[in-house]
C-alpha positions in Angstrom: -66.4 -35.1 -31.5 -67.7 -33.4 -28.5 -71.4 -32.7 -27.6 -71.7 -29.2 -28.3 -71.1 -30.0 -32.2 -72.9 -33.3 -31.9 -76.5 -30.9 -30.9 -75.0 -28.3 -33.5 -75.3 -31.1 -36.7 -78.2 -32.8 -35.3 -80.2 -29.4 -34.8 -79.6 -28.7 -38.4 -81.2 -32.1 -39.4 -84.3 -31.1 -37.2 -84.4 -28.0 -39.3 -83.8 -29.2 -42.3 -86.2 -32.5 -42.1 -89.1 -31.0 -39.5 -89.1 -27.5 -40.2 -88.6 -27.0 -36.3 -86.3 -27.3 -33.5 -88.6 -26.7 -30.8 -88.9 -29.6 -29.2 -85.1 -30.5 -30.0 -83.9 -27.5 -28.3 -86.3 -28.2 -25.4 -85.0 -31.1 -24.9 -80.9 -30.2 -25.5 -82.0 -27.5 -22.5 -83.3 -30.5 -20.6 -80.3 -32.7 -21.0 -77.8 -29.9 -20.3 -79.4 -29.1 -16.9 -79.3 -33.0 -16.1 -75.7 -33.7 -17.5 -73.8 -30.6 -16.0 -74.8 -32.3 -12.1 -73.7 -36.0 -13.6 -70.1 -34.8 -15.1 -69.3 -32.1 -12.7 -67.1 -30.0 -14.6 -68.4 -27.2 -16.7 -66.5 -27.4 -19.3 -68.3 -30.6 -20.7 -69.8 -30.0 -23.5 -66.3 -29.0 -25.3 -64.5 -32.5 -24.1 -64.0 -35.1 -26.9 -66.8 -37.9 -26.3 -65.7 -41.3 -25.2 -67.6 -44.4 -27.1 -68.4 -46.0 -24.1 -70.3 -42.9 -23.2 -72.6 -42.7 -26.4 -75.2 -45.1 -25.1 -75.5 -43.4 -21.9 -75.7 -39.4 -23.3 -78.8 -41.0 -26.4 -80.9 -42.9 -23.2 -80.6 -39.5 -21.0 -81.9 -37.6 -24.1 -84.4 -39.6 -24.6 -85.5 -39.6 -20.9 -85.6 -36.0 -21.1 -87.9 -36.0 -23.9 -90.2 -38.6 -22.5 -90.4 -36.2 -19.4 -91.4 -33.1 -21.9 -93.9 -35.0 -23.6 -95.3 -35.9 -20.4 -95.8 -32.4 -19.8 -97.7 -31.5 -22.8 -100.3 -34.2 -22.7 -103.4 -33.5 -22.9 -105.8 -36.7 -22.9 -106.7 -35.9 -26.6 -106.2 -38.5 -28.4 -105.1 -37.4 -32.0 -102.8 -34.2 -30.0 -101.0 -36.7 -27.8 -99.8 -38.8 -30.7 -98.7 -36.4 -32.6 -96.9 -35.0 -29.9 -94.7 -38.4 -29.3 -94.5 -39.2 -33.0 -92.4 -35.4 -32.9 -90.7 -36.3 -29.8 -89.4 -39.6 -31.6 -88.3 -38.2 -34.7 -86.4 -35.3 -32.5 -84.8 -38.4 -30.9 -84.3 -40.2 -34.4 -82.1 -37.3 -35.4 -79.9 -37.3 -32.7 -79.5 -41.4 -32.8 -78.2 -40.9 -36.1 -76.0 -38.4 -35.6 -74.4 -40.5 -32.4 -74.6 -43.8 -34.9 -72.7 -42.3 -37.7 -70.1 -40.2 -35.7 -69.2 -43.4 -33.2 -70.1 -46.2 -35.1 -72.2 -48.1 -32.0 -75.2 -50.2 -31.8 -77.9 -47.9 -30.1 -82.1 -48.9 -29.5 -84.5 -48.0 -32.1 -85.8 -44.3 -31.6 -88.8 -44.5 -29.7 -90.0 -42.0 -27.3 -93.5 -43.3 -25.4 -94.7 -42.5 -22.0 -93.3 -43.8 -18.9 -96.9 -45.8 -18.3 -96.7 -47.0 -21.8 -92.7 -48.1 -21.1 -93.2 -49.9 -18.0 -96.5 -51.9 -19.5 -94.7 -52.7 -22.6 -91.2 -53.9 -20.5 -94.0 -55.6 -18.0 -92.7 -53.7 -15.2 -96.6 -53.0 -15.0 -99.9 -54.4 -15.9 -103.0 -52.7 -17.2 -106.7 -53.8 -16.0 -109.7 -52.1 -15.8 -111.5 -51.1 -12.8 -114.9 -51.7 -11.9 -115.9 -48.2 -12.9 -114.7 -49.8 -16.6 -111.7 -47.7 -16.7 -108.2 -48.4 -17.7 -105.6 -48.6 -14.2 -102.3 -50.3 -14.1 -100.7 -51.7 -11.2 -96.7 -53.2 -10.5 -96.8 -56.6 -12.4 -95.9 -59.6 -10.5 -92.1 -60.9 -11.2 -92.2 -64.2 -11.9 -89.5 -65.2 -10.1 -89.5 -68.9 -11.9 -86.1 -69.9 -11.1 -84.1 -71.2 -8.2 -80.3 -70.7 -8.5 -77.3 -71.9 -6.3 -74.4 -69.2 -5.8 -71.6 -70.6 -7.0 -68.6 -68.0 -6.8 -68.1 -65.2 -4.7 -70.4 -62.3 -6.0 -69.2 -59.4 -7.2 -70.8 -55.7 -5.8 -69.8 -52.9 -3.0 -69.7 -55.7 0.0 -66.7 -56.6 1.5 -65.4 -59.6 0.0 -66.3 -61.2 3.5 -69.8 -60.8 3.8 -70.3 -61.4 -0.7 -68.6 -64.8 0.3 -71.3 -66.1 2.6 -73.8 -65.8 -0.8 -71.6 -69.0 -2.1 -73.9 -72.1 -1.5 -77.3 -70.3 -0.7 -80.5 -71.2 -3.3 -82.3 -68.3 -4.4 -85.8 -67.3 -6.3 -84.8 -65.9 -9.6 -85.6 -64.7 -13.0 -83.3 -63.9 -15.8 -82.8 -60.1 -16.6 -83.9 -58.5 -18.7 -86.8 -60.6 -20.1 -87.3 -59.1 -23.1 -86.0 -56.5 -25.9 -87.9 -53.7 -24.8 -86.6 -53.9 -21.0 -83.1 -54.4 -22.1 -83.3 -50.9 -24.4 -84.7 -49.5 -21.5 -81.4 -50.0 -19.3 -79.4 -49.6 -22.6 -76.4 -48.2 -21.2 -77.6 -48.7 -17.4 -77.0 -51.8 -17.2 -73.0 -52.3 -15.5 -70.6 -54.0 -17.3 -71.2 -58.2 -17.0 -75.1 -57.4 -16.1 -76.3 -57.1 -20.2 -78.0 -60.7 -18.6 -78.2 -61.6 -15.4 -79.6 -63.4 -12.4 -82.4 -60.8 -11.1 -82.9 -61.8 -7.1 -85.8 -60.2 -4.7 -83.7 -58.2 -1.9 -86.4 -59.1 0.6 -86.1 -62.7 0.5 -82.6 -63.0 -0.5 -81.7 -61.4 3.2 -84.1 -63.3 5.0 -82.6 -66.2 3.9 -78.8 -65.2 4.1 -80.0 -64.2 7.9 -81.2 -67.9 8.8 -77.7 -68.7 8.3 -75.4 -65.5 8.1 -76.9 -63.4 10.5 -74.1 -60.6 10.4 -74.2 -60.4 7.0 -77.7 -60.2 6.3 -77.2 -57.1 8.8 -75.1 -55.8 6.2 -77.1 -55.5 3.8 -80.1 -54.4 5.8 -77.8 -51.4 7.5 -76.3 -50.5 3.6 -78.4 -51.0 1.0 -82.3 -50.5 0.6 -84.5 -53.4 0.7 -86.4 -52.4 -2.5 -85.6 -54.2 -5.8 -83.5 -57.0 -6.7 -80.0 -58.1 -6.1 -78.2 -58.9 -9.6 -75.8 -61.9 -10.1 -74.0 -62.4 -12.5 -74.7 -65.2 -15.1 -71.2 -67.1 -14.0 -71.6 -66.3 -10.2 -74.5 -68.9 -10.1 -76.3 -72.1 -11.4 -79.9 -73.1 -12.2 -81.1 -75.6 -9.8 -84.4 -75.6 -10.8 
């Protein structure tokens, strides 16, 4: 089944159970704008869907829908829930015409604002200023763990400079920490990464340069310093 008659059975459904395809069609306009850059070829929407795919087209829908209701907020209360309660059913619609046409495991339909997604998968933290309103800020990552490299890592580094990893204790958490950060990256997330070792860039180099100087300079002239590294759950051991 390709996309085209995927949005074609799941914009009847919107008609038929919301009385509108506004929002629907907003968001099918959305994706399409998106997806057309990310396949490059413009024939897409005719090509037979692969089931690997199906997790990946439902979280960019849903991304695009969390953008539109973020454009139509307006701070009223009873209008802005309404609003996402439409948004979600527009997205519940097309879950379960991906669910029964593929026959894979996708996240509950939910569409919230980013604020509300990041608080809830404790990416951030509300508080309230001393004016008594409501601000949120990055939450702290408890990195809680220490973990030894075990096996050469896997990612885009020559295998030369992933080797000098193997020995090194690092800060840790495990990712994702919860159910709501793992629906999040439903369908992000890379293949041996559904759980993994989350790492602080930062500190990771600084301590691969008091002993690997070169390859610290690697990763400093490559990749961004922002984030975490991932490991894999077999490429390391807790030592602590």
């Amino acid at each position: 089944m390709n996309f085209r008659k995927i949005a074609g059975v799941a914009k009847e459904l919107c008609l038929e159970r919301l009385g509108s395809t506004l929002l629907f069609d907003w968001g099918i306009r959305e994706f399409k704008k998106g997806v057309y850059s990310w396949l490059d070829r413009s024939d897409w929407e005719n090509i037979e869907i692969e089931p690997t795919d199906v997790s990946r087209f439902y979280s960019f829908f849903r991304e695009k829908l969390q953008l539109i209701g973020m454009s139509l907020t307006t701070g009223d209360q009873t209008h802005d829930e309404a609003l996402w309660d439409e948004l979600t059913k527009a997205l519940e619609v097309f879950r379960e015409v991906l669910v029964s046409n593929f026959h894979v495991e996708l996240p509950t339909a939910r569409v919230v604002s980013m604020v509300t997604d990041m608080v809830e998968c404790e990416f951030l933290e509300g508080f309230t200023g001393k004016d008594g309103q409501l601000y949120v800020k990055p939450k702290e990552k408890p990195y809680d763990l220490k973990i030894k490299i075990v096996k050469i890592p896997a990612g885009p580094a020559p295998e030369e400079i992933r080797q000098k990893w193997v020995g090194l204790i690092l800060p840790a958490y495990i990712f994702p920490r919860n159910q709501k950060q793992r629906d999040l990256y439903f369908g992000e997330i890379p293949v041996g990464y559904e759980e993994c070792y989350a790492v602080p860039k930062i500190e990771a180099i600084e301590l691969l340069k008091e002993v690997f100087l070169e390859a610290a300079e690697w990763f400093i002239n490559n990749m961004s310093s922002w984030g975490d590294f991932w490991f894999q759950l077999s490429e390391a051991e807790i030592v602590q």
